[in-house]
C-alpha positions as CSV (number, residue, x, y, z in Angstrom):
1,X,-50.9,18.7,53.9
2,X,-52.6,15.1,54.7
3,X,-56.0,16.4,54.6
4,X,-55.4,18.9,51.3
5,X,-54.1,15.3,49.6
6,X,-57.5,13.6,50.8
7,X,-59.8,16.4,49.7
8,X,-58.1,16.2,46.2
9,X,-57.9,12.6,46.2
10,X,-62.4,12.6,46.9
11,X,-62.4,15.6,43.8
12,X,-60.8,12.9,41.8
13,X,-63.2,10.4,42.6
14,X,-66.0,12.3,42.2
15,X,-65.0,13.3,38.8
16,X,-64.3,10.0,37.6
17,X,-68.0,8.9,38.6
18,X,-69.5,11.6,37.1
19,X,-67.8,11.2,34.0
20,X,-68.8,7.8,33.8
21,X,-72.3,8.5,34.6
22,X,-72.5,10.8,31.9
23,X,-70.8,8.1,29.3
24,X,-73.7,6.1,30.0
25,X,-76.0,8.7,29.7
26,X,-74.2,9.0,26.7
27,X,-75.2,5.9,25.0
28,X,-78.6,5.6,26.2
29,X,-81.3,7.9,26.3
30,X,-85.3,7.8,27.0
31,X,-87.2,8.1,24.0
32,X,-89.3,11.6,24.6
33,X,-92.5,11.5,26.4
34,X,-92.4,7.3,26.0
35,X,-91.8,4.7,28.8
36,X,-89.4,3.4,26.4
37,X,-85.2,3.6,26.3
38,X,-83.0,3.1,23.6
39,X,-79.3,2.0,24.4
40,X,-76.1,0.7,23.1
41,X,-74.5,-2.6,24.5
42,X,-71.7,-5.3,23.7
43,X,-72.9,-8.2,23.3
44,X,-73.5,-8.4,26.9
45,X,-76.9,-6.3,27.6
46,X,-76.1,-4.9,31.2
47,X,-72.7,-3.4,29.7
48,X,-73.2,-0.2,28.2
49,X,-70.6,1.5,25.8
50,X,-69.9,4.5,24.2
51,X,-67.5,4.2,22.0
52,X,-66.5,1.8,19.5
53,X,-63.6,0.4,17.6
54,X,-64.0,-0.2,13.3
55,X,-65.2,-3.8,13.1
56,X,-66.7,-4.1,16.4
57,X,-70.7,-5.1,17.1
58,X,-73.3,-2.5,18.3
59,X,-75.9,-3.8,20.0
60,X,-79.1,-2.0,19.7
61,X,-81.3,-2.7,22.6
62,X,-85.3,-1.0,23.5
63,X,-86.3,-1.3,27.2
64,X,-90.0,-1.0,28.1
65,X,-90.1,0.9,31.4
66,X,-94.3,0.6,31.9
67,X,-95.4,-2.9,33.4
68,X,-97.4,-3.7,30.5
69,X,-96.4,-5.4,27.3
70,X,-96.3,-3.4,23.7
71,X,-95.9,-4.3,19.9
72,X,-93.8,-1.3,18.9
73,X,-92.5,-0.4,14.8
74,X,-89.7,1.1,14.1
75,X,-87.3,2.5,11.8
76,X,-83.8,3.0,12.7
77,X,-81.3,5.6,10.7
78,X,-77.6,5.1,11.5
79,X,-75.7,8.3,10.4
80,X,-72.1,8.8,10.4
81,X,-69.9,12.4,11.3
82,X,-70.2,14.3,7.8
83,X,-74.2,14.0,8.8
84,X,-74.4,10.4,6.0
85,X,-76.8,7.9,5.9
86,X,-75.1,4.7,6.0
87,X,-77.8,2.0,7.2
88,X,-81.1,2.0,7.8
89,X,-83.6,-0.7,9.3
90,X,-87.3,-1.5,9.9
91,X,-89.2,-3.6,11.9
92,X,-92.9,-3.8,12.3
93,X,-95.1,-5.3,15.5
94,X,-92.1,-6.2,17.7
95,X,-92.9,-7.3,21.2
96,X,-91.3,-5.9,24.2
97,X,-92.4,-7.1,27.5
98,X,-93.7,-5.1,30.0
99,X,-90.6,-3.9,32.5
100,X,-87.9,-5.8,30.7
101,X,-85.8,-5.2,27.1
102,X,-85.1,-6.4,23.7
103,X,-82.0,-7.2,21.5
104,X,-84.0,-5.0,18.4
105,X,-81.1,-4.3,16.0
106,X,-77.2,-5.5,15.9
107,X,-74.7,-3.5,13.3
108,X,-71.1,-3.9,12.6
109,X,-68.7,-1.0,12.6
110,X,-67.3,-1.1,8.9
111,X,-63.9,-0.8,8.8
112,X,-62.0,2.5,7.6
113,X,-65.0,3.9,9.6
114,X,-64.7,7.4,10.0
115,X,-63.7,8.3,13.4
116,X,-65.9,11.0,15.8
117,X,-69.7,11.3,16.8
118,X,-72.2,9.0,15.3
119,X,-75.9,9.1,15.4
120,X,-78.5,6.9,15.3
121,X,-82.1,8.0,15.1
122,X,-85.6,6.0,16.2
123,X,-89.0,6.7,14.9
124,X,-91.1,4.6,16.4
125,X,-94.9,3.8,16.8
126,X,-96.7,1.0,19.7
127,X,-99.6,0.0,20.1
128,X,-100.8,2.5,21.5
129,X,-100.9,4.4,18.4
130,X,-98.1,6.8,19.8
131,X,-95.2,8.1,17.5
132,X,-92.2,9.1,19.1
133,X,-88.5,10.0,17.5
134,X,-85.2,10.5,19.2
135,X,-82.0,10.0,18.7
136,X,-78.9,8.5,20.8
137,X,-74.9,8.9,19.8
138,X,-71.6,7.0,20.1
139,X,-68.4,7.2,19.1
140,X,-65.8,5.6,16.8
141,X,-62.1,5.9,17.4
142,X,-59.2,4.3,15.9
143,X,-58.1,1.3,16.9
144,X,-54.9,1.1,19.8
145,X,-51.9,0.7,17.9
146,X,-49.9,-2.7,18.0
147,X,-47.7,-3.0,20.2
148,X,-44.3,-4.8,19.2
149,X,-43.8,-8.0,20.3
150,X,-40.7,-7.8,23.1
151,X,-37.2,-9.0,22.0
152,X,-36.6,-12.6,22.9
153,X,-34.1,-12.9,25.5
154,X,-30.6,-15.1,24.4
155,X,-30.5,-18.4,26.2
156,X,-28.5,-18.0,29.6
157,X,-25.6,-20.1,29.9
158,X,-23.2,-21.3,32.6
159,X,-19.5,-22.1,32.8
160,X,-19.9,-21.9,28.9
161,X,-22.2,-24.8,28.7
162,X,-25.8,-23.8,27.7
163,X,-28.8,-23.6,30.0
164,X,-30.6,-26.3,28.1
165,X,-28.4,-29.0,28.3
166,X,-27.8,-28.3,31.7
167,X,-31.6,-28.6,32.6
168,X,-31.7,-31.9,30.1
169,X,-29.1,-33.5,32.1
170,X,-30.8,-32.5,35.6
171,X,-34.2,-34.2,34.7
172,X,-32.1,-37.3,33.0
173,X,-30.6,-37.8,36.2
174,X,-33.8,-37.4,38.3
175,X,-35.8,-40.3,35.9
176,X,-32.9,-42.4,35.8
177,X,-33.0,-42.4,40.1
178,X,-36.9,-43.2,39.6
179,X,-36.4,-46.2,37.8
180,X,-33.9,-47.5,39.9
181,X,-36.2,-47.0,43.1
182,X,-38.9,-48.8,41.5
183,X,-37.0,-51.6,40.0
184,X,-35.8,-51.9,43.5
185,X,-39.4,-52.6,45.1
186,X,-40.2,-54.5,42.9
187,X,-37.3,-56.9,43.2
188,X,-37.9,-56.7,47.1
189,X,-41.4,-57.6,46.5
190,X,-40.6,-60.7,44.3
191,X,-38.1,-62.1,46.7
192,X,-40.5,-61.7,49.5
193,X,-43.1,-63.7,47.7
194,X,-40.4,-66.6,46.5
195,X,-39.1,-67.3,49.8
196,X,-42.2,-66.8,52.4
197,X,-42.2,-69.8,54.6
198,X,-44.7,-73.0,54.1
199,X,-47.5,-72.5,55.7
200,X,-49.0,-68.6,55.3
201,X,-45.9,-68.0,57.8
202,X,-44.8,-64.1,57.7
203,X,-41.2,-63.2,56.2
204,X,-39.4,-61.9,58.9
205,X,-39.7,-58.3,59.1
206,X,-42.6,-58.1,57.0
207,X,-45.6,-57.6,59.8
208,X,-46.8,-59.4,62.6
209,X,-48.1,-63.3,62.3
210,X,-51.6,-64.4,61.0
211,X,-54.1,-66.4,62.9
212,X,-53.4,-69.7,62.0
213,X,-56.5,-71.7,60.3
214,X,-58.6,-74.5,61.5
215,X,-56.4,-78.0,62.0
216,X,-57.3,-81.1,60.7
217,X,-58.7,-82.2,56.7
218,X,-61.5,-79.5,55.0
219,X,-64.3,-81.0,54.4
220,X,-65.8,-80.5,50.8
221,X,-64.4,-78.4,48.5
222,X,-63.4,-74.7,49.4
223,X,-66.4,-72.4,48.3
224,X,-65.4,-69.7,46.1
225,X,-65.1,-65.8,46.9
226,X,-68.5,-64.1,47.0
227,X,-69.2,-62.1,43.8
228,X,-69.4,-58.6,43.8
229,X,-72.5,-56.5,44.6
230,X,-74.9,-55.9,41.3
231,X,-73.8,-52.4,39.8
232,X,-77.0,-50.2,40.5
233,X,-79.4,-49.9,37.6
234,X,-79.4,-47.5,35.1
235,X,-82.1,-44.6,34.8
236,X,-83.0,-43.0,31.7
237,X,-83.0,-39.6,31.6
238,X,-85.7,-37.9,29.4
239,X,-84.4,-34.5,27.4
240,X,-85.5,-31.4,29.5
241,X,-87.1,-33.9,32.4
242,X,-86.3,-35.5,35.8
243,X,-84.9,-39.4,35.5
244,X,-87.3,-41.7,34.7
245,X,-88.1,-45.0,36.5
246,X,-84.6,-47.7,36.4
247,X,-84.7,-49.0,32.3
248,X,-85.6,-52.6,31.8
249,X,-83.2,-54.4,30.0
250,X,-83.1,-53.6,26.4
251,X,-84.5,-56.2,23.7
252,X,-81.9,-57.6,21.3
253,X,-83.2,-55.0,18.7
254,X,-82.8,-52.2,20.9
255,X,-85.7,-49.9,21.9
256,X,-87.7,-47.3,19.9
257,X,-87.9,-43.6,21.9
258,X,-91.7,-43.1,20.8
259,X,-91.8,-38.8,19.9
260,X,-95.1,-37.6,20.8
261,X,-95.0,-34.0,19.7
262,X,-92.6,-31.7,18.4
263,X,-91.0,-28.0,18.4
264,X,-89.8,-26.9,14.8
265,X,-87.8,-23.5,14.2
266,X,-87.3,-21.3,11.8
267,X,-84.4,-23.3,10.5
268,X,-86.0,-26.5,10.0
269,X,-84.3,-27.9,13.3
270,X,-86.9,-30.3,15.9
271,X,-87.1,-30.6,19.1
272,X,-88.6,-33.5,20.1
273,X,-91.5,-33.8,23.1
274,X,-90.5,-37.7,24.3
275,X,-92.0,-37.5,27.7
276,X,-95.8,-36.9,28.6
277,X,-94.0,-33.8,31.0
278,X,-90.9,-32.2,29.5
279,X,-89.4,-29.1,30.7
280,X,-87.2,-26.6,28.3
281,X,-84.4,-24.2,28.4
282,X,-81.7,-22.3,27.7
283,X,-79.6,-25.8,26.5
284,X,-82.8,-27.0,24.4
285,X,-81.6,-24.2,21.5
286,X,-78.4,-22.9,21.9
287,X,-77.5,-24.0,18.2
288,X,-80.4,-22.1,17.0
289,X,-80.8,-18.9,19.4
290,X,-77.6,-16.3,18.6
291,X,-75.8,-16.4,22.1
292,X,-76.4,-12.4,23.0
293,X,-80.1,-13.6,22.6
294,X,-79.7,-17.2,24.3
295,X,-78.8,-15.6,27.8
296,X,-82.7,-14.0,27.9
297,X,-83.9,-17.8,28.3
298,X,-83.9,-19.7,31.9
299,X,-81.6,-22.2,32.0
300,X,-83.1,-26.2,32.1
301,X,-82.1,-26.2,36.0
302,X,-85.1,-23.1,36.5
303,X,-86.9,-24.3,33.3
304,X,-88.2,-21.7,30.7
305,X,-91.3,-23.4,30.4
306,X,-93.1,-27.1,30.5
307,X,-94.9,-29.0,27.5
308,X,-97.0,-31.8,29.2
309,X,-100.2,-34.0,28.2
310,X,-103.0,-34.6,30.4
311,X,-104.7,-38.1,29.7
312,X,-108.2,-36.8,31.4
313,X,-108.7,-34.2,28.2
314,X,-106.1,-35.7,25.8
315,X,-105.0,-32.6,25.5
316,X,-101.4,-30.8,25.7
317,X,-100.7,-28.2,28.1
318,X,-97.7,-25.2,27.8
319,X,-97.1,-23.4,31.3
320,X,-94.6,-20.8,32.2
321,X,-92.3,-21.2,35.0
322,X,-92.6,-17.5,36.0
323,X,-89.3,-16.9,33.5
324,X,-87.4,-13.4,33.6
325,X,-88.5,-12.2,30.5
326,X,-91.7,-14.8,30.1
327,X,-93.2,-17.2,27.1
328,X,-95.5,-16.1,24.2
329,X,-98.2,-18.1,22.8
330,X,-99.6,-17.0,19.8
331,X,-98.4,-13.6,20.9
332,X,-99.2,-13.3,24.2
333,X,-97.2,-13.9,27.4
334,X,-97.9,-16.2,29.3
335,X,-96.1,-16.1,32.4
336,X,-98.1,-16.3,35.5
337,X,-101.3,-16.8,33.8
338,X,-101.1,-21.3,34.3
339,X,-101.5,-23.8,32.0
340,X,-102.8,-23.1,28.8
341,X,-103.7,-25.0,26.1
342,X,-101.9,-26.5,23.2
343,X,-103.0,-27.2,19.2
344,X,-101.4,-28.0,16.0
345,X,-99.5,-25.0,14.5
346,X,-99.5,-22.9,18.2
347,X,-96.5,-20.5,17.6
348,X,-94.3,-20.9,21.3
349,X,-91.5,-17.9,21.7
350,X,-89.4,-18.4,24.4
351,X,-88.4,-14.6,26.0
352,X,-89.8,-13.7,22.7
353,X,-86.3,-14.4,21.3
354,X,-87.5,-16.8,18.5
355,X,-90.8,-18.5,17.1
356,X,-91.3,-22.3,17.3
357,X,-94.4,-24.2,15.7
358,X,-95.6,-27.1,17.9
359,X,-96.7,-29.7,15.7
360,X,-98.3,-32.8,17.9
């Protein structure tokens, strides 16, 4: 009977995980004959769904499975159960590096969404000059009912007095024996500093006796405590850098942080190079990088990449610091390839996630 339960019990299992398997399989799919795959995420790209609630996010993602980089277009048909157009998007030249994947679309279930299989077709062409189209499917199912909030319970009482004021008067009690206790030290410690003995003599009780001090007149006056130990001095810290050397003191008008060069985005917002080596991450544009995008870019503590000036050449540098999903200049990733050079207008893309203009 024990090993008929088991058996059943591993049937079970194996179910379960094939059922899942095929749930993801569901949601993501290999574009035919192409080294790329389409899939459906939250907001989180290693979590892939199937199925999706009216007024929740899709997250379109394309993963590039050949080592190399490719520009890929694309237009993207989202099509609901009675076989209906409802969006449609384009792109043209969109990078995708080589063995990793890209955020390409995101779309809102609209609510009153009718529920059951939904489609969304790909035709798309890389570099290459390839055209491929496929399609991948989810669903949409109505949202869980609400559940009722629970009935709130009537206040307990005891010998007819209610549970609240029998609590109130417990904790009364306890603050009122606090105060007594501490006015009690403290009188103690008053009375033992108004009647110690003449002399440094101990109150009886209080300890055991101190040395007693040299006899005879002081000479001189009695020098005063030593002062304390200088704090330590402060370091400034330079945005995306290690501490720089301990700051002199400021002047009375305060100091001017000299900018040397600059990042600008899309929206206006700079990033300002202060240091002749700054490092950059994650931290540098989280208020301008949507977060399911953000988490493609190294964080400051394994920087994304480095902006620094070499006085030989007079010249500004950009190198990678062999980043998961590597930094595009004018295009082209960078990682592993060194330092490169730096002029006015040089588009930077961090992961490929967004565009910045250095302007020096």
């Amino acid at each position: 009977m024990a090993l008929g339960a088991r058996r059943l019990l591993v049937l079970a299992l194996a179910a379960a995980l094939l059922v899942a398997a095929a749930q993801a399989a569901y949601a993501q799919k290999r574009i035919s004959n192409s080294p790329y795959i389409l899939y459906l995420t939250t907001s989180n790209p290693r979590e892939v769904k199937t199925s999706f609630h009216p007024g929740e996010t899709i997250y379109i993602r394309l993963s590039n499975t050949d080592p190399n980089d490719h520009k890929v277009s694309f237009t993207l048909e989202i099509i609901d159960p009675n076989n209906k157009v409802v969006n449609t998007y384009s792109a043209a030249n969109i990078l995708i590096p080589g063995n990793g994947q890209r955020l390409i679309y995101q779309w809102q279930v609209p609510e009153g969404a009718p529920t059951g299989q939904w489609t969304i077709t790909i035709r798309l062409t890389d570099d290459t000059g390839a055209t491929y189209t496929d399609s991948v499917y989810f669903q949409v199912v109505a949202p869980a009912p609400a559940v009722p909030p629970a009935p709130q319970k009537p206040v307990q009482q005891q010998g007819g007095v209610p549970l609240a004021l029998v609590i109130g008067i417990v904790i009364a009690i306890v603050v009122v024996a606090a105060l007594a206790v501490v006015l009690a030290m403290r009188g103690k410690k008053k009375a033992e500093e108004e009647y110690a003995p003449p002399g440094g003599a101990p109150v009886p009780g209080t300890g055991a006796p101190t040395a007693p001090g040299p006899t005879g007149p002081v000479a001189g006056p009695v020098p005063p405590p030593p002062a304390a130990p200088p704090a330590g001095e402060e370091t400034t810290v330079v945005p995306g850098g290690a501490p720089a050397a301990p700051a002199a003191p400021a002047p009375t008008g305060g100091e001017t942080v000299v900018t040397l060069a600059k990042l600008v985005a899309p929206n206006g917002k700079v990033i300002p190079i202060v240091s002749t080596r700054q490092a950059f991450g994650r931290e540098d544009f989280q208020d301008i990088v949507p977060p399911e995008s953000l988490r493609l870019i190294s964080r400051r503590s394994k920087p994304q990449f480095e902006i620094f000036f070499d006085p030989n050449t007079k010249q500004f540098y950009i190198v990678d610091n062999n980043s998961a999903n590597g930094t595009y200049l004018n295009g082209v990733n960078i990682r592993g390839k060194g330092p490169q050079p730096l002029k006015n207008g040089d588009k930077i893309s961090p992961a490929g996630v967004i565009e910045l203009t250095f302007q020096a």
